[in-house]
Residue frames relative to the residue before (quaternion, step in Angstrom):
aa qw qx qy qz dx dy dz
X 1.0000 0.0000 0.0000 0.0000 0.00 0.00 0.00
X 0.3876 -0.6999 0.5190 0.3009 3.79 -0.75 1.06
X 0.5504 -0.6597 0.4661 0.2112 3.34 -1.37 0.96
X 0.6715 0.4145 -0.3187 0.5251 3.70 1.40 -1.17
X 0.1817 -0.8088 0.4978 0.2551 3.55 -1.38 0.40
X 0.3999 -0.7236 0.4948 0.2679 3.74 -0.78 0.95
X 0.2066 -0.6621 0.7036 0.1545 3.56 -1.18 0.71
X 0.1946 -0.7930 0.5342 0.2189 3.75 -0.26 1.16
X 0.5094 0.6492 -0.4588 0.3294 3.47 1.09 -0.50
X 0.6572 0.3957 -0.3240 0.5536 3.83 1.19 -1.06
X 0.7850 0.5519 -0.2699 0.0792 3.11 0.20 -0.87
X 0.2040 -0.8708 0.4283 0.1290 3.54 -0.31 1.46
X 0.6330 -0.5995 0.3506 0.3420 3.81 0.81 0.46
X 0.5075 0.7138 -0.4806 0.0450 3.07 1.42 -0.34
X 0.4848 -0.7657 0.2761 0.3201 3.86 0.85 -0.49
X 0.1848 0.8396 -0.4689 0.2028 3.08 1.83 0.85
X 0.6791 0.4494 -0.3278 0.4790 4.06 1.20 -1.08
X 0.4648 0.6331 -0.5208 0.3346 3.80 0.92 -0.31
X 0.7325 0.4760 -0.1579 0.4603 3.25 0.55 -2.07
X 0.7050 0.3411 -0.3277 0.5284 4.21 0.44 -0.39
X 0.8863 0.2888 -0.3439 0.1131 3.12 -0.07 -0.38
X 0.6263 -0.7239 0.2127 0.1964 3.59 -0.77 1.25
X 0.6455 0.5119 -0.3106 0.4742 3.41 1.65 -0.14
X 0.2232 -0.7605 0.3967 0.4632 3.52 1.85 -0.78
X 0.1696 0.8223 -0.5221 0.1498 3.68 0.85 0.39
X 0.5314 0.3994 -0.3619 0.6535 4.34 0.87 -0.65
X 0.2184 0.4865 -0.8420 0.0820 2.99 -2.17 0.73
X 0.4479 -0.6336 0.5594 0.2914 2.76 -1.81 0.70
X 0.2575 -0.6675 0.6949 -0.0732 3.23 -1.61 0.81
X 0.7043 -0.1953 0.0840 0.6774 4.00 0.40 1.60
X 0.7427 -0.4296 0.3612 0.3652 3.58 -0.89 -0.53
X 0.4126 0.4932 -0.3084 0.7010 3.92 1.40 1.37
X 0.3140 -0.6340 0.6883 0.1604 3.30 -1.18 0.87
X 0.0895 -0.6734 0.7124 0.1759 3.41 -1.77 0.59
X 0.4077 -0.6216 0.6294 0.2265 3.89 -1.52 0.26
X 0.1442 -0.7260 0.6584 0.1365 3.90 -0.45 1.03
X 0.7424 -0.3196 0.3510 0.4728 3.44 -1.68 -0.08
X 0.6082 0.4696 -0.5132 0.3823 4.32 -0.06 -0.42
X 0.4432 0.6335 -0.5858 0.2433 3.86 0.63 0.07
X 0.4438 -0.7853 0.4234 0.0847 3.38 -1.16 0.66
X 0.1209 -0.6461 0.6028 0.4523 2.97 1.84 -1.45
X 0.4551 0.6377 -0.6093 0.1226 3.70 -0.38 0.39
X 0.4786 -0.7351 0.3547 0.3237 3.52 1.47 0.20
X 0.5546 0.6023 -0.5048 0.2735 3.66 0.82 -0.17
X 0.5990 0.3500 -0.5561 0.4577 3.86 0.38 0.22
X 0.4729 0.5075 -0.6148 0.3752 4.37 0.50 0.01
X 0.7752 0.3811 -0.3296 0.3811 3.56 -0.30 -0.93
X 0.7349 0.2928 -0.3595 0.4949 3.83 0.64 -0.52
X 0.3809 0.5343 -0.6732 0.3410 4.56 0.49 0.45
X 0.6183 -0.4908 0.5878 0.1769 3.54 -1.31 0.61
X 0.8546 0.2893 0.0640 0.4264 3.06 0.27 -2.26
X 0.4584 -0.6195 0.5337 0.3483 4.07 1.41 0.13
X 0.3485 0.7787 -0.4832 0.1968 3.75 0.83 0.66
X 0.7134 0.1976 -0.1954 0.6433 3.79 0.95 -0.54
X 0.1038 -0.6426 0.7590 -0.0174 3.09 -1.68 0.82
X 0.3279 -0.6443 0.6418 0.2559 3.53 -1.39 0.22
X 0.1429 -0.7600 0.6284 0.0847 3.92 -0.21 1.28
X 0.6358 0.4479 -0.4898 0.3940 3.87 0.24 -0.41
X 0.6760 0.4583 -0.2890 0.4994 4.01 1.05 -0.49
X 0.5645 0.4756 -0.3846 0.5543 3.67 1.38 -0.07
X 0.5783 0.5797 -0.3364 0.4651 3.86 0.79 -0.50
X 0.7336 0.4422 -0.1981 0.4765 3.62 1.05 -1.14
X 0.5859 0.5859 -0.3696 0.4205 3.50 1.46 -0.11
X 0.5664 0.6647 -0.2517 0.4172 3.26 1.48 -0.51
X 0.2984 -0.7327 0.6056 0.0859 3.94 -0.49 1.12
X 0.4855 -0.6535 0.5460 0.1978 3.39 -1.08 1.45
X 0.4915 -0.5850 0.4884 0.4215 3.64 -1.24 0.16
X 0.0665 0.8263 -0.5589 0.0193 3.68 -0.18 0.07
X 0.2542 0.7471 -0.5061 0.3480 3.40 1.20 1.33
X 0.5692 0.4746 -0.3484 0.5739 3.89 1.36 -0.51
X 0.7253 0.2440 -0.4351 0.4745 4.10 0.38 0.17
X 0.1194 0.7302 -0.6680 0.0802 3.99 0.56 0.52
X 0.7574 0.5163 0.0409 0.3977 3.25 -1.24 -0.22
X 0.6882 0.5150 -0.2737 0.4315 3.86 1.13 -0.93
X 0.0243 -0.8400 0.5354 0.0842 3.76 -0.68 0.63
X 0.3161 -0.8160 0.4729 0.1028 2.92 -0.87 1.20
């Protein structure tokens, strides 16, 4: 399963993540990029989309801080 995720709605095919990225993991597929399994998460096709079309949601989940208001007070 590819780690980067495509928003086909943004995406315009132009092929800016094909040409950067170092694992070749994007191809196009009709006139949309797809992300095969060699993706890395190294992030170099985010900064070069035009249109903000891939993101990496499994690295946006880890940015998130559990509540940890029920162990106040707990010593370990």
């Amino acid at each position: 399963m590819a780690i980067v995720s495509v928003d086909k709605e943004k995406c315009t095919g132009c092929g800016a993540c094909i040409d950067i990225c170092p694992f070749g993991a994007p191809s196009l597929e009709g006139d949309t990029v797809v992300v095969n399994d060699q993706c890395t998460a190294c992030g170099a096709c985010l900064d070069v989309c035009p249109v903000n079309a891939l993101s990496l949601p499994e690295l946006e989940l880890a940015d998130t801080k559990p509540d940890l208001t029920d162990y106040e007070g707990v010593w370990v």
